[in-house]
C-alpha positions, 0 to 999 in steps of 0.5 A: 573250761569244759567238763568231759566225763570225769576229767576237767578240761582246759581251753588249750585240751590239757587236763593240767593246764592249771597246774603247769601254769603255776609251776610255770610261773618264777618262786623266790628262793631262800636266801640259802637256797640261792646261795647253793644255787650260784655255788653250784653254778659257780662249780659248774663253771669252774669245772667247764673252764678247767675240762677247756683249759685241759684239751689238747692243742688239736682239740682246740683248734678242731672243727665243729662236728657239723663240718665232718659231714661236709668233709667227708664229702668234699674228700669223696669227691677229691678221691673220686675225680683223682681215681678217674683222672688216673684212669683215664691216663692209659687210654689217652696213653694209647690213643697218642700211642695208636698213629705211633704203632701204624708209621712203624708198622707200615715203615716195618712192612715196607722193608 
């Protein structure tokens, strides 16, 4: 350990590198100390598995909320080949309509 100016430093540049080291490191809890512990662990599991057991069936079965955004995109692209595919329909309409509208008009004009 260097000294810089009035703060001792570690090797790794933290000034409380010791301290967090030994706060780091596993106590032993008390006898009652660790019964409340897993009593709250307990708890704690009994009220996740009750707030589970609780969902509805469509909050069951619903999917991740990473997939949303991937939903969202693959239903963009869905809506947006059916609004060009339907308007591309007129035009092709038209053109099979176009050889249609000359026979008549030239069968109409031979009259």
């Amino acid at each position: 350990m260097s000294r810089q100016g009035s703060v001792v430093r570690s090797p790794r540049g933290s000034p409380d590198a010791n301290r967090m080291a030994a706060s780091a490191t596993p106590r032993r809890l008390e006898p009652d100390h660790a019964s409340a512990l897993e009593e709250n662990v307990q708890a704690i599991k009994r009220w996740e598995q009750a707030i589970l057991r609780a969902r509805s069936k469509a909050e069951q079965i619903s999917v991740p909320s990473r997939s949303v955004p991937h939903d969202v995109s693959l239903e963009a692209i869905f809506l947006a080949l059916f609004v060009l595919t339907s308007q591309n329909r007129p035009g092709r309409q038209a053109d099979k309509r176009g050889p249609l509208d000359l026979q008549i008009d030239l069968l109409a004009s031979a009259r």
